[in-house]
Every structure is written in C-alpha cells, then in structure tokens.
FITORSE-805200 format. One record per residue (C-alpha): x, y, z. Coordinates in pm, whole numbers, padded with zeros to 5 digits, always signed. Layout:
N
XYZ...
***
This chain:
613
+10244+07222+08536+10495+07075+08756+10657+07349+08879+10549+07535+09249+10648+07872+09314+10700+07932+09686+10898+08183+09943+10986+08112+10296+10865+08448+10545+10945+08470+10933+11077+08693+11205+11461+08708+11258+11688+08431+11357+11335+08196+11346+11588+07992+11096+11488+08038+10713+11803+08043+10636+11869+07705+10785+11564+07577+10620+11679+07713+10280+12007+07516+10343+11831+07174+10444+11596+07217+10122+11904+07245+09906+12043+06923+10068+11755+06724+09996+11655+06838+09645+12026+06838+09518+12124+06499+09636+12472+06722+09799+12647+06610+10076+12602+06854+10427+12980+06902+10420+12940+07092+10100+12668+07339+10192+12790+07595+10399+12642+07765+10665+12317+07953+10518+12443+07875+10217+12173+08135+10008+12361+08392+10265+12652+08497+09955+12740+08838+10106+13008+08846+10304+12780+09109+10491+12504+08863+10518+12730+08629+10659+12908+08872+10910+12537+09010+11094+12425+08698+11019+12132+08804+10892+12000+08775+10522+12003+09130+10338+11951+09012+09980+11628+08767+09872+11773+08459+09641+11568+08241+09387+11690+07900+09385+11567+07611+09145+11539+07277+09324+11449+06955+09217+11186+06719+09444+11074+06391+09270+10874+06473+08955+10888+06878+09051+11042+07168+09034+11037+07408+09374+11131+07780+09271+11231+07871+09626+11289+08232+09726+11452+08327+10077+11436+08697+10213+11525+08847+10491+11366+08870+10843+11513+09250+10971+11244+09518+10933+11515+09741+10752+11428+09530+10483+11107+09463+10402+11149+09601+10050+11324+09232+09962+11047+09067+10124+10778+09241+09952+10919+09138+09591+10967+08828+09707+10530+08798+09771+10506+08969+09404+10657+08650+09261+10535+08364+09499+10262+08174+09448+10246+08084+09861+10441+08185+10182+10562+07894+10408+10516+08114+10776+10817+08003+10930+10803+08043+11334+11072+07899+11603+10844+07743+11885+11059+07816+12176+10957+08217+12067+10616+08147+11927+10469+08452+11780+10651+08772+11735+10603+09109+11590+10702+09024+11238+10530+08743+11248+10219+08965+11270+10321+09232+11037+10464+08915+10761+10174+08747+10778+09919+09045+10701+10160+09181+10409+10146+08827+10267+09731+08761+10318+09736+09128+10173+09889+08965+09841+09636+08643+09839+09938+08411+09867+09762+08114+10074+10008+08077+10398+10110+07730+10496+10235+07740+10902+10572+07581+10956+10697+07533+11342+11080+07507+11324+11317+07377+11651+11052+07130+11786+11440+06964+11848+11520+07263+12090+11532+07073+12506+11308+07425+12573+10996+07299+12376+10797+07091+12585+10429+06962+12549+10293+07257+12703+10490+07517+12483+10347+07343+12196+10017+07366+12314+10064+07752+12384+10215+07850+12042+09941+07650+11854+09674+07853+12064+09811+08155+11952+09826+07995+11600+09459+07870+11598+09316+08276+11683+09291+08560+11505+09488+08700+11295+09590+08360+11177+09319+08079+11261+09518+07829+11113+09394+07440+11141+09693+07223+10983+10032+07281+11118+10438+07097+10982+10629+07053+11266+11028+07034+11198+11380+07098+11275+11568+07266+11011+11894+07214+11204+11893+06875+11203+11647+06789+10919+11369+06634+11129+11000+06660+10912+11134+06822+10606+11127+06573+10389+10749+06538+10467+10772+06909+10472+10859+06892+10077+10607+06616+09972+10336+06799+10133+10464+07128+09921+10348+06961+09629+09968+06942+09699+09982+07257+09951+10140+07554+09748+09938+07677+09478+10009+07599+09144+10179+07890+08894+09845+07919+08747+09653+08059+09012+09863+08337+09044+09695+08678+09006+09885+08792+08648+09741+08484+08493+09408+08386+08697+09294+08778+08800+09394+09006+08528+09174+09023+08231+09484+09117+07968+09394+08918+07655+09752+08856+07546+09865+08671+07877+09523+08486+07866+09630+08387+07504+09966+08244+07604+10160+08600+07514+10507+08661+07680+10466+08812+08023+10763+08848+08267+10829+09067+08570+11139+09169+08647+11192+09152+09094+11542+09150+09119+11870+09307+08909+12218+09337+08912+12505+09465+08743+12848+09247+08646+13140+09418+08429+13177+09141+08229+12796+09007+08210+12630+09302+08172+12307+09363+08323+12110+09040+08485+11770+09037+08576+11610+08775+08790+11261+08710+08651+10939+08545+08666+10758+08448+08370+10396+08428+08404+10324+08363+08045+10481+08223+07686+10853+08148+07641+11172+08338+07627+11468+08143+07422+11845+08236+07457+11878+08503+07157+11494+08621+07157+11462+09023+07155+11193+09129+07402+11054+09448+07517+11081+09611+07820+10752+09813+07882+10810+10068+08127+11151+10193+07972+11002+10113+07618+11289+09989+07420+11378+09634+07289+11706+09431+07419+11824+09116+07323+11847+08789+07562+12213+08655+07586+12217+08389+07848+11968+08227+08029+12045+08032+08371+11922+07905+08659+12058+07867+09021+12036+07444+09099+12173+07567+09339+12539+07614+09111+12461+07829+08801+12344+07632+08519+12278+07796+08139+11941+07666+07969+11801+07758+07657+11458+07872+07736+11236+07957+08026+10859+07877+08032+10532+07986+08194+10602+07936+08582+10981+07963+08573+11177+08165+08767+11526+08263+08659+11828+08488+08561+11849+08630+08245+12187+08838+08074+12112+09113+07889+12315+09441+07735+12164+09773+07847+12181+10104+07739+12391+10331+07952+12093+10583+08000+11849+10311+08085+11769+10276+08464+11580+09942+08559+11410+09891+08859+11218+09618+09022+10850+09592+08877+10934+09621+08511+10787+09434+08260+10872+09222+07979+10676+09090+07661+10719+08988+07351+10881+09228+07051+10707+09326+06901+10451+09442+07167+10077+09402+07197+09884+09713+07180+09906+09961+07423+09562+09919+07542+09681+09619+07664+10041+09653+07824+09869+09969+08016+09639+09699+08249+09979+09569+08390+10090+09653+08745+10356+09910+08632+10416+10015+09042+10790+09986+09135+10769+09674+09352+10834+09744+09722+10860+10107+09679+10849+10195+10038+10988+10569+10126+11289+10599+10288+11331+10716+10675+11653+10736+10744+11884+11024+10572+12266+11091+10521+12526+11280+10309+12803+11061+10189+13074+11190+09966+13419+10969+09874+13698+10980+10127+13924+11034+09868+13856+11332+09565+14034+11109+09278+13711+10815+09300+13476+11096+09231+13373+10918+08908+13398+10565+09113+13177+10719+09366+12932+10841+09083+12919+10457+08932+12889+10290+09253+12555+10422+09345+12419+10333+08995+12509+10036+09007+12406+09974+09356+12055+10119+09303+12028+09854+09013+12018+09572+09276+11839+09754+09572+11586+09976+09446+11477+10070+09772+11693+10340+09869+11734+10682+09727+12004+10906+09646+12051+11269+09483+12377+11391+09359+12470+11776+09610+12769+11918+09619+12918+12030+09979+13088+12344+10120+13310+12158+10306+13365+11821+10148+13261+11860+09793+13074+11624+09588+12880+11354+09764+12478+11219+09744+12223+11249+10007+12096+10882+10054+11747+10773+10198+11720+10452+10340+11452+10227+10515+11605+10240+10849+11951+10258+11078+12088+09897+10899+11968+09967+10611+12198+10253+10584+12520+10120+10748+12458+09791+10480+12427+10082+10238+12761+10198+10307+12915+09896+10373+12871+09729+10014+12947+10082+09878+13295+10062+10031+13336+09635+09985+13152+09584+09668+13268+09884+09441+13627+10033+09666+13482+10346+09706+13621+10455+10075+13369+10701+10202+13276+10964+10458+12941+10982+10611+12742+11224+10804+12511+11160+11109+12186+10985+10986+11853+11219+11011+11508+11148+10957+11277+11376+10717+11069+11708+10854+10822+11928+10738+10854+12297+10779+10528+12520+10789+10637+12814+10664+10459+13174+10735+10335+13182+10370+10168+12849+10373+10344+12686+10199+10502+12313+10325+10862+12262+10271+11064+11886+10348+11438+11820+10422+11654+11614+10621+12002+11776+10598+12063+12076+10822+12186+12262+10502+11819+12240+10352+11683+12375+10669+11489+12723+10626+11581+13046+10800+11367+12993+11119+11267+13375+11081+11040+13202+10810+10913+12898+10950+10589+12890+11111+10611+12554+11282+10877+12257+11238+10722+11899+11253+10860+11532+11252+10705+11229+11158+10567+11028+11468+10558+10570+11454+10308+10346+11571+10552+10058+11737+10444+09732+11859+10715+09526+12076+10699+09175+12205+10907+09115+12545+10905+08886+12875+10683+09015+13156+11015+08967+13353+11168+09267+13200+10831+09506+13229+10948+09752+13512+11264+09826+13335+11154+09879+12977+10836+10106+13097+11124+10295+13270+11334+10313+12962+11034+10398+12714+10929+10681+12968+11226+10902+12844+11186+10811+12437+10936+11103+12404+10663+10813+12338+10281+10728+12417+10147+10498+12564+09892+10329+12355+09771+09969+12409+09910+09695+12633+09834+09283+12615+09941+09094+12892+09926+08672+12781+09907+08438+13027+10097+08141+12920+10178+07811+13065+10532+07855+13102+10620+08212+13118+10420+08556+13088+10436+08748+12777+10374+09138+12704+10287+09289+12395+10243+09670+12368+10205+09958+12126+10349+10328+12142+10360+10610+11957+10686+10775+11919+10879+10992+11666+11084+10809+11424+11470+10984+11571+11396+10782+11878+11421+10470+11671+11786+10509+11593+12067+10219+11686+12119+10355+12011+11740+10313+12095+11775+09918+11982+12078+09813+12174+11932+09992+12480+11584+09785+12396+11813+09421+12370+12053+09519+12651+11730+09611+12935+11553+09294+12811+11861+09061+12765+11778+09029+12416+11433+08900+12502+11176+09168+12254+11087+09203+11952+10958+09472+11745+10769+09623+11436+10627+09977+11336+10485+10187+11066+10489+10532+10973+10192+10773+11109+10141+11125+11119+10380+11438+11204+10336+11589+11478+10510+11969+11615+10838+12004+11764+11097+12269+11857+11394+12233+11599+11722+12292+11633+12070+12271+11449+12395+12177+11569+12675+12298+11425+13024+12098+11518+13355+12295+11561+13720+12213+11604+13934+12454+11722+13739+12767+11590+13679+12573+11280+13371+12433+11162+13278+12082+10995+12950+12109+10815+12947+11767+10703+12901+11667+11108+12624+11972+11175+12299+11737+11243+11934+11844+11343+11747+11741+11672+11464+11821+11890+11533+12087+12127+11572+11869+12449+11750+11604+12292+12006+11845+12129+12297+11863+12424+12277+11469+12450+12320+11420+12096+12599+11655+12061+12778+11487+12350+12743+11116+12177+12924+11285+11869+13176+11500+12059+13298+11175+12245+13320+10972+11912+13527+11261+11761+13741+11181+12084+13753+10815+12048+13861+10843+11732+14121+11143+11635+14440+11131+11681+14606+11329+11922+14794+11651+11779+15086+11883+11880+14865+12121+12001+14504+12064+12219+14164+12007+12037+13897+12164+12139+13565+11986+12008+13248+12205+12026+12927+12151+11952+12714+12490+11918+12355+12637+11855+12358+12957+11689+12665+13091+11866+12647+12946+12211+12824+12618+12330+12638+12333+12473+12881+12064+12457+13244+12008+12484+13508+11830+12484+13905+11837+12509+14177+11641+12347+14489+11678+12528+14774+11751+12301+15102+11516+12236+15402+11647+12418+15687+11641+12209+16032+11740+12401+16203+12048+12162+16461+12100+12494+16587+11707+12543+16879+11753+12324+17043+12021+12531+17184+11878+12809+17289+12125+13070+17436+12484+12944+17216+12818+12973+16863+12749+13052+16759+13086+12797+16855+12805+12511+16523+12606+12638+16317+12857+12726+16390+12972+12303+16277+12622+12196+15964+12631+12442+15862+12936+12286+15976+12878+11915+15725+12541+11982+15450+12769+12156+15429+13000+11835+15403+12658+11600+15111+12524+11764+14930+12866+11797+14986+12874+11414+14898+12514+11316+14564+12561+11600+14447+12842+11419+14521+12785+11062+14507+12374+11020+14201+12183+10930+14198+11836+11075+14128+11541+10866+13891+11311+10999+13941+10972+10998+13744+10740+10855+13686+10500+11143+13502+10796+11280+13297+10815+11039+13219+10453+11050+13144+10458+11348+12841+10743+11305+12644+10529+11097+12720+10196+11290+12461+09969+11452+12662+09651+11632+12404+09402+11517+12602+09118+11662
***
C-alpha cells in the first residue's frame, strides 16, 4: 500500500509548523509565494499566539506515494490534539531545534508517543541557525544517543530554508511504518477488520451551517463510497455519507476512501446526537456485537480538565446563541467540559473545565470570534475536595458550590509534579522565585555542556500556582530561556477561603473566587486593580472591596468625575451654588447606594488573559 501515515511531534516554537509548510511546497509542486506563513495554522487565533491550537490532516503527494501528514500543537494546554493525533499515526517524526536541544516536551512527547508503539524517527531542525556549531551538534546528539531516547540514525535539516527535506521525504518512505502495521489492523484480533470489514475512527469533528456535520477520519479497514450508509457504534444509529474530500492541501471531493486513508467526510446528524473523538464507524449493517465490543470505544484524549470558570453571555438576548455555541464548539474540541448553571447575579451561563490557563482564554476567544457570542467570564479556579465531618468527599471549583465550612472537615487541592528546563545563568533568581510558589523541592540535574550549562529540575507544587501570572514571571526571570512540563499528583490539605468582591456596598458574585489562605489578600489585590484599570470613572467615588466573611482585606478607590453643576452662574448670590452643590451631593448618594455598575467587558477579558506573545 502506498500510502504512509505520519504526524510531526515537538516542543514549542521547535518549527513544525514551518516543516508542515516546506512539506506542502515540495509535495504540491506550489510556489513559496503562495503558502503562507504556517500555512496548516487557519485560525486567526493560531496565527495571532503563533502557536498551533488545532491538529490538521493534510494529503500530500511524494513520487509514487501518498504522505497523510498530521500537525498538532506543541503548548502543554493542548495535549488533547496531540494525543489524537498518535491514535491515527502510524509514526512520529520527533522534531527538535538544535540551538535548544532537548526540552521538557520533548521528554514528555516522546514517552506519550513510545507509549502508543508509533516507531519515532529523530529530526534536528535549524542546523542553518549561525548558533549551531560543531560542538552543539555533538552535545544535542549525546543527549539524543541516552536514555530515554537512544536513538542511532538522525535527519538533519532546516525547515526555514528547505535544506535536507527533500531527503527528509524520500527517507519517509522506507522509515514510517506502513498503514498495516498499525495496531487496529496488526494487534486486534476482531475478525471483521481482519476480513477486510469497514473500520474507521473518527479523531477530529466539526460543525458548518451549510455542510452539516464533518468528521475527519481514518479508515483502517474496507471502503467508504460517497452515498454509502454506515454505522456509528458508540451512538448506535446509521447516517448517510454525502461528500467525501481530502485536503491536497486545497479541498478536493473524491468518491471513495480506502484502507489507510485519512480524510473528511460530510454527514447529516441528528440534533440529539453528540459525537466525540474516538467513535467508530463500520459498515451498515453491523457485525455482531461480540465483535464491535473489542474496539477501543475510550474518548480519545480524554484528559480531565484543571482549570475552571463561569461564563454566561454579555448580552441576555444571545442566550440561545450562547446555548449553540458551546455545542458546537465541544463538537470540534472534545477536551473541555461545560455544564449549563444558572447565576444569582448574572443569570444563565456554563461552568467550563479546561486543560490549563490558554486553554481557557482560546476557549473564550473562539466562543466570542467563531460563533458572536460576547461573553463575561469569571476568575479561573482549579478543582478541590472537601472532607466533610460525615465522611463523605465532596468536589467543586466555583465558590458557589463551596460547603458551609461548619461542615467541612478538611479542604484539599490537587498538588503537580513539574519539571522545567532553564540556563544555569538564571539559577539564583528562579530558586528565589520558586521559594515563594508554595513548592518542593524534588530533584535537580545540572548538565555540563560544551557551550553553556544547563539545569533541569522537578517540584512539587499545587496546581493555582501554575496560573498565567506564574508563567510570565517564569519567562520574564529567565529571559525566556525555560521550559516546562507537569502532571497531575495527589491532593494535599490547605486552609480555604472565599473572597467575595464588592462595589460600593454591593456585591458581584460572578467575581467572588476561592484561594489558599495566605495567598487570599494578594489575589484580591490583582483583581481589585484590574477592576480599576478597567471601569470607567462615575459621578460619584467607587469603592472596590474585596472581603472574607465580613472583614475587608483589600481595597481600592476610584476617584469620581467632577462635573461642574455651579459653572453656569456667573457671579450673583453664592446660596444659588451652594443649592446646586447640594442638589448634586443628594444624586450621587442616591445613584452610590442604589446603582449597580456594569462591568465592562475588557475587564473581563482581561481575567482570563495570558499575553502569550
């Protein structure tokens, strides 16, 4: 079979994006000055961070074969895409910049992708860069060469300027594995994919209003034809395929897809059907259920969300918008959560769990570009676990879930095992800066290198350190110099509290957040001077509060607009201004104790924003 099946995995900004682009160049015989700039990169999102957010299958043509290439993204906060990606590929090309070497997710990549049997093929990208000399080269391929990786054979190129990746694409041919090896087809014993059956998996989905419902697929067994009505086994109901296409890298409609393929199919759904990644799809009708019950059913990259806020529509009247948004966004990234709650203050809105701090403001930010839903959003919170004096466990992440303390025995938050890469140069001041984070010291690696010292250690620390303002401090102390990656550990105790905000007398649930004890009055002081930043000065003072039960541990004032009632009286008895002053007086004591502010929304932009550029 002339087709290979193949994914491209590295740490951010080591240039698979770039890669992707030069591929598509050489395979699709198009000029450079028609390929944009990461040209898989179709958000305008994606483009903005300049990260990628979204994994893309592209079909490209390379002599007598077909390459099935899939990009994903390098940011931890998405993994999830990554993870489908390895579900589909038949081998990983390890992408690493050499004037970085190895970095934490590097590491972490490379273990998820062994993890799925995908043989790894080692790619060293920038060897173009006037930093890599003979000695760097030597250094990275030493790290290379050990343990975890102990790789022998090594492609050196330059995906800016295209240096070794032609060579790079004729060696693809004999080096990534060939569709039939993959595990569906070579592993599991299900008679009707060993007898040629239809057997597709379903790792990517979107929804278009004109298109309906299309599913990126890879089929792993059989045929599906334009027209064909298959079966979808998880949701257990039969559709019909309208289109069939492929991305070359324009969109291009074929009849049929075979065994190996990867594509886009168009398809009608029911309005009560919910896909998500890791369906299935065979032939209608379908074997036996014997059978279809030995397939991998598991939602594909299913990882639990970390990261927690309430969002509700800025404006009431795109309630049902709202509503339709997050369906529809949930079709094409499974790996976030959201529940439907209804708030005292603001109304109807969703509690949304995401996989970490850009992961949520991307969330939000294809919410509001994507579907024109303007939104408000609360201050992002983790998950804890309350002990309560019964014995029972109880979880929530929104200060309006959180139990009368009267009935808690203990509060506990979950804890991180983080590993960070940085320059030895920058050692004194991060150990200074970590001291405070409420971490652990755990493990420390000190590499001697030819050209420059490198430190890799591990901490434990809970997962509300690891919000945005943790990160920029981590790139601003080390010039941008470290790297990181973590998972998820235990829960450990802590002493809970919850802030409540007030304005003038008046409080705003929907900013109330939770926080450990010690951290509570810094926390409430970051919010208190981004209510400042942002609303607008009134006719009468503000007075922004943040509280804990009923005492005050932040504030802050906004002075009020003065606004001249006496100008127009020019000279004459001075008891005519003082009637003005005091007319004006008894306004603003009315509109300071009876008005509600609105809050504007680039305030509540900026809550959930991280400044990735």
């Amino acid at each position: 079979m002339k087709v290979r099946n193949f994914c491209i995995i590295a740490h951010i900004d080591h240039g698979k994006s770039t890669l992707s682009d030069r591929f598509i160049e050489l395979c699709s015989n198009l000029p450079t000055s028609s390929i944009s700039n990461c040209f898989l990169d179709s958000m305008d999102l994606e483009k903005e961070k300049g990260i990628t957010i979204k994994l893309a299958a592209i079909r490209l043509s390379w002599k007598d074969y077909f390459f099935n290439l899939i990009d994903t993204p390098g940011h931890i906060d998405f993994s999830a895409e990554v993870f489908r990606s390895l579900k589909v590929a038949d081998s990983a090309l390890l992408l690493i910049d050499i004037t970085k070497g190895v970095q934490a997710q590097t590491i972490s990549l490379f273990k998820t992708a062994q993890k799925e049997g995908l043989k790894i093929i080692p790619v060293l990208n920038k060897i173009d860069s006037p930093l890599v000399s003979e000695g760097r080269k030597e250094e990275v391929l030493a790290q290379l060469r050990k343990p975890p990786f102990s790789f022998e054979k090594f492609h050196f190129i330059s995906a800016r300027t295209g240096e070794g990746v032609p060579a790079l694409l004729d060696s693809l041919i004999e080096e990534v594995s060939s569709p039939e090896s993959h595990k569906y087809v070579s592993k599991l014993n299900i008679p009707f994919i060993k007898e040629g059956g239809l057997c597709a998996l379903i790792f990517e989905a979107e929804y278009h209003n004109q298109k309906g419902t299309i599913l990126t697929v890879r089929l792993f067994s059989g045929e599906i034809k334009r027209g064909d009505e298959v079966y979808l086994v998880r949701s257990k109901i039969r559709v019909r395929i309208r289109e069939i296409e492929f991305l070359t890298p324009k969109p291009v409609r074929f009849d049929k897809m075979v065994a190996g393929d990867v594509g886009r199919i168009y398809l009608f759904l029911p309005k009560n059907i919910q896909l998500e990644s890791g369906e299935h799809i065979c032939s209608f009708p379908p074997p036996e259920e014997k059978q279809l019950s030995l397939l991998p059913l598991d939602k594909i990259g299913g990882l639990k969300p970390m990261i927690f806020s309430f969002i509700a529509p800025y404006d009431e009247s795109q309630r049902t918008s709202f509503s339709s948004a997050l369906q529809a966004l949930k079709l094409s990234d499974s790996s976030f959560q959201y529940s439907f709650t209804q708030s005292s203050s603001l109304g109807f809105g969703a509690n949304i769990g995401a996989l970490g701090p850009l992961h949520l403001e991307i969330l939000i930010s294809r919410l509001e570009r994507e579907f024109n839903v303007k939104l408000i959003s609360g201050p992002s919170t983790i998950e804890y676990k309350a002990i309560m004096k019964n014995g029972e466990e109880f979880f929530f992440s929104a200060s309006s879930q959180m139990p009368d303390v009267t009935t808690v025995k203990e509060f506990f938050e979950p804890y991180i095992f983080l590993t960070l890469s940085l320059s030895a140069e920058y050692e004194k001041e991060f150990m200074s800066f970590i001291s405070f984070r409420r971490s652990t010291y755990l493990i420390s690696l000190q590499r001697e290198g030819i050209e420059e010292v490198n430190l890799t250690v591990e901490y434990s620390l809970p997962l509300s350190e690891l919000n945005s303002h943790f990160v920029h401090s981590l790139y601003s102390i080390t010039k941008g110099y470290i790297t990181y990656s973590y998972i998820v550990g235990d829960y450990h105790p802590l002493s809970l509290s919850k802030v409540t905000i007030w304005i003038n007398n008046i409080e705003y649930a929907e900013l109330n957040f939770l926080a450990e004890s010690s951290e509570a009055v810094s926390r409430s002081r970051e919010i208190l001077l981004k209510l400042k930043d942002n609303v607008p000065p009134q006719l009468y003072e503000l007075a922004l509060q943040a509280k804990i039960g009923g005492k005050v541990i932040a504030r802050e004032n906004v002075k009020a607009l003065r606004k001249a009632v006496a100008a127009k009286c020019y000279g004459g008895d001075i008891s005519r201004k003082k009637k003005l002053w005091e007319r004006q007086a008894q306004g603003k004591k009315r509109m300071k104790e009876s008005s509600k502010l609105q809050l504007p929304h680039s305030f509540f932009r900026s809550l959930i924003s991280t400044n990735t550029n």
